[in-house]
C-alpha positions in Angstrom: -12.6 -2.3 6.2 -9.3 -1.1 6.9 -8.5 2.5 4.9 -6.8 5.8 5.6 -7.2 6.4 8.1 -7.5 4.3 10.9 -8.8 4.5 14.6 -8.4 2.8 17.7 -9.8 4.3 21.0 -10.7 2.6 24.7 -13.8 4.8 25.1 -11.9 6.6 28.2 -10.3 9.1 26.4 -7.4 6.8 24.8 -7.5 7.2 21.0 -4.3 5.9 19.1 -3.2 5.8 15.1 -0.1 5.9 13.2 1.3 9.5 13.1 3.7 10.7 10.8 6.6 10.6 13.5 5.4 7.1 14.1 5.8 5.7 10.6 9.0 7.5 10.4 10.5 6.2 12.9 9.4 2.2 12.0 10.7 2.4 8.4 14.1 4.0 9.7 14.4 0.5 11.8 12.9 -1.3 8.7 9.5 -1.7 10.0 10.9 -5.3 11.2 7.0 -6.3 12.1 5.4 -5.5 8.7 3.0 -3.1 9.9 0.3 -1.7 7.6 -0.4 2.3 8.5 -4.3 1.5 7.8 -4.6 -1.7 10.3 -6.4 -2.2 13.7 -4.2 -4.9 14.3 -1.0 -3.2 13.3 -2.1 -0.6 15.4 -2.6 -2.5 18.3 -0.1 -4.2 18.4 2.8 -1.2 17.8 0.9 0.7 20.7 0.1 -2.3 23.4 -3.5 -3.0 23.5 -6.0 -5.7 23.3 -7.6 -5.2 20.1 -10.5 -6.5 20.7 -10.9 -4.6 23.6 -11.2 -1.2 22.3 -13.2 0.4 19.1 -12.5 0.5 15.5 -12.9 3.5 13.5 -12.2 4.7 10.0 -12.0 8.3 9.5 -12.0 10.1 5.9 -10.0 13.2 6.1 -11.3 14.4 2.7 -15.4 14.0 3.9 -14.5 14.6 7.4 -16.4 11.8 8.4 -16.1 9.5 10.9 -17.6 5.6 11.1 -17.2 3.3 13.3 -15.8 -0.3 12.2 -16.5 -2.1 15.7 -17.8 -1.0 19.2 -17.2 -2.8 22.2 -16.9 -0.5 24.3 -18.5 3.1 25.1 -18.9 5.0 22.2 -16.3 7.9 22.4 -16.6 9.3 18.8 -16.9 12.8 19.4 -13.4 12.7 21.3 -12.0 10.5 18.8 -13.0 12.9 16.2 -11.4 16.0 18.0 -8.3 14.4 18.5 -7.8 13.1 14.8 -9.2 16.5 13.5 -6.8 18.4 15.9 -3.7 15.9 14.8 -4.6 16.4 10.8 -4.7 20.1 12.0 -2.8 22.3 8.8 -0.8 19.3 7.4 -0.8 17.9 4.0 -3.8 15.7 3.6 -2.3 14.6 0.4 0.8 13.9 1.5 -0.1 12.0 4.3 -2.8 9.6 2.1 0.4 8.8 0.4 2.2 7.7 3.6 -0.5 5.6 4.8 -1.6 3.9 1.3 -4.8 1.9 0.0 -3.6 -1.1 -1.6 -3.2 -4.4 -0.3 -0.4 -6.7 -1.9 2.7 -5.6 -3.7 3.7 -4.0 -6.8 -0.2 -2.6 -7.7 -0.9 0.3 -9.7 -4.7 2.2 -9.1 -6.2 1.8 -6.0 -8.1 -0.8 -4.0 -5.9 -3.8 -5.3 -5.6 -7.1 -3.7 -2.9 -9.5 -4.9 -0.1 -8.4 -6.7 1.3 -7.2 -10.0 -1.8 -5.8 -11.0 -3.0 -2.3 -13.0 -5.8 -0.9 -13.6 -8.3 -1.0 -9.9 -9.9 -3.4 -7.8 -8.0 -6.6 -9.4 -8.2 -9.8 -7.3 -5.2 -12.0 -8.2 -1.7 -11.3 -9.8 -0.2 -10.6 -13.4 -3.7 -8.7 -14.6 -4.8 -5.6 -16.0 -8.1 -3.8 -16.5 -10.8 -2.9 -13.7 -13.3 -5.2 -12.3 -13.0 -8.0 -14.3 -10.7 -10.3 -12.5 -12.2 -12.5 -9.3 -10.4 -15.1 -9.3 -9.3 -16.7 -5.9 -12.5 -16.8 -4.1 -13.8 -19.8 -6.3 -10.5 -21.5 -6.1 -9.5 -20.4 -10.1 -6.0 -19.2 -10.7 -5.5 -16.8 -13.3 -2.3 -15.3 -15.2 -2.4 -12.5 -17.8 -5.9 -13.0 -17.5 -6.0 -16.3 -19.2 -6.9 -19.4 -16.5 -3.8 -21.6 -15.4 -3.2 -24.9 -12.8 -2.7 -23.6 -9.0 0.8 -24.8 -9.8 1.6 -22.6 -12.4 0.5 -19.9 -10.9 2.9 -20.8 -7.9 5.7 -20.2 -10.3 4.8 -16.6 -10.1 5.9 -16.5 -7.0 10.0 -18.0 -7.3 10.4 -14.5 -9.1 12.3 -12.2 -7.0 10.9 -8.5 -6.6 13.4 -7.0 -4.1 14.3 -4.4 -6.7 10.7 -3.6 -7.3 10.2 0.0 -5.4 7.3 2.5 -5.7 8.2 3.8 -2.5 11.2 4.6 -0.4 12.2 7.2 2.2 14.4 10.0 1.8 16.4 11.4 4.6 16.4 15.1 5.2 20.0 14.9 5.2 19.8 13.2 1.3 17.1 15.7 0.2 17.5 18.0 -2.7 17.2 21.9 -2.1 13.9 21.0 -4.3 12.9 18.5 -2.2 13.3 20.3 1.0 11.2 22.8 -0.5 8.3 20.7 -1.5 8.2 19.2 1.3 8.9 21.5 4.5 7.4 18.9 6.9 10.9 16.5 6.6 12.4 18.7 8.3 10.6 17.3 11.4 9.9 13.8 10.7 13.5 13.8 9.3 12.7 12.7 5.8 10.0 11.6 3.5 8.3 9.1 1.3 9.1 9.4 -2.0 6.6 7.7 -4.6 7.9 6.9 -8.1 5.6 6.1 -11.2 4.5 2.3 -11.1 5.6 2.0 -14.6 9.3 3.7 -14.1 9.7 1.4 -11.6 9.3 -1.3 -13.7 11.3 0.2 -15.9 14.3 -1.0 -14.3 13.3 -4.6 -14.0 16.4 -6.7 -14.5 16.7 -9.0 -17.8 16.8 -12.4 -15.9 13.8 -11.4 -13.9 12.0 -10.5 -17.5 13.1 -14.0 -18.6 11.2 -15.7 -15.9 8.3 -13.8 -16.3 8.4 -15.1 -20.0 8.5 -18.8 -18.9 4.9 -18.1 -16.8 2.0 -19.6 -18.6 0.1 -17.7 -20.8 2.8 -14.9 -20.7 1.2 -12.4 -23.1 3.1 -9.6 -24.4 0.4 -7.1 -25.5 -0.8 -7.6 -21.6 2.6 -7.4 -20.5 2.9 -4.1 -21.7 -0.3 -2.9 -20.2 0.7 -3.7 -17.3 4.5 -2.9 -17.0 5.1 -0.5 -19.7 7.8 -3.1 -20.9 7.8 -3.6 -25.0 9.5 -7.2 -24.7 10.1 -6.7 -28.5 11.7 -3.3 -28.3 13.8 -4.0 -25.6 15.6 -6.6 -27.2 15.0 -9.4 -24.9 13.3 -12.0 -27.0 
């Protein structure tokens, strides 16, 4: 399983990741390939290696632990180890958990999400809330504000444009506030850094016509709504 942070290594010494400079320097250029921080794949394939070719690790900066994912080939852990211990050396673990994320899908809230548009943690499919009480997909079942719907309904979901929907973005040093620059001393090498906003403030700017769409979904529910979003459809005026 994928998380922060990931490993690759050839057992000959090579051991490669996603740095800070790295990540920087692919979301400046719009990270154009859609790499995730926390994939083998993405790693592989930003770096130039055969994945399947060299190991996969998972290391947990807070337990210090590392675990391998696959071996194929000799088992270099104890250099891997150093050189991701040695790398995480005095900088803001985190910081840097916030760089490379844990969810999976868009617009989540909580941790360990798949899907998207979900709060609460561990959701499986879009528009819920609560914790571990949604599996949906696996048995073919479609759900929406946790109520069941057709496949094609729950399609509808996905006409809805989200471009305006940001929990993170990346400030350049050259844009950051004298408060900023403080906080966070480390931009002034990687030349910025990833501001996080509140999943419910940035919701709070969801347009009006995109809250009309969302209304037209089946089963939209208002109460859940809410839960999930923040958004008092009644209060805001846009019934």
């Amino acid at each position: 399983m994928c998380k922060f942070m990931s490993v690759n290594s050839n057992g000959k010494g090579g051991v490669k990741f996603f740095k800070v400079e790295d990540i920087a320097k692919i979301m400046a250029e719009g990270n154009k390939e859609n790499y995730n921080w926390n994939s083998h794949t993405s790693i592989a394939h930003y770096y130039g290696h055969d994945e399947d070719r060299w190991n996969k690790w998972e290391y947990d900066p807070y337990k210090k632990e590392l675990v391998a994912d696959s071996l194929v080939t000799e088992n270099d852990k104890a250099v891997v180890k150093e050189a991701i211990e040695e790398y995480l050396k005095n900088k803001d673990v985190g910081y840097l958990r916030n760089l490379y994320n844990m969810n999976s899908g868009d617009w989540n809230s909580g941790n360990m999400n798949s899907g998207n548009r979900n709060s609460g943690d561990m959701n499986s499919g879009d528009m819920n809330s609560g914790t571990l009480f949604n599996s949906l997909c696996s048995k073919k079942m479609f759900f929406l504000f946790n109520k069941p719907c057709t496949e094609k309904e729950y399609m509808k979901l996905y006409d809805i444009n989200m471009s305006w929907f940001v929990l993170t973005e990346w400030i350049y040093w050259i844009n950051m506030t004298a408060e900023e620059k403080d906080k966070h001393p480390q931009a002034n090498i990687t030349g910025g850094y990833l501001k996080t906003h509140d999943y419910k403030e940035a919701w709070s700017k969801c347009p009006k016509e995109v809250l009309e769409q969302i209304k037209k979904l089946k089963n939209f529910d208002a109460r859940v709504f809410k839960e999930i979003t923040g958004i008092d459809i009644k209060r805001r005026g846009d019934e």
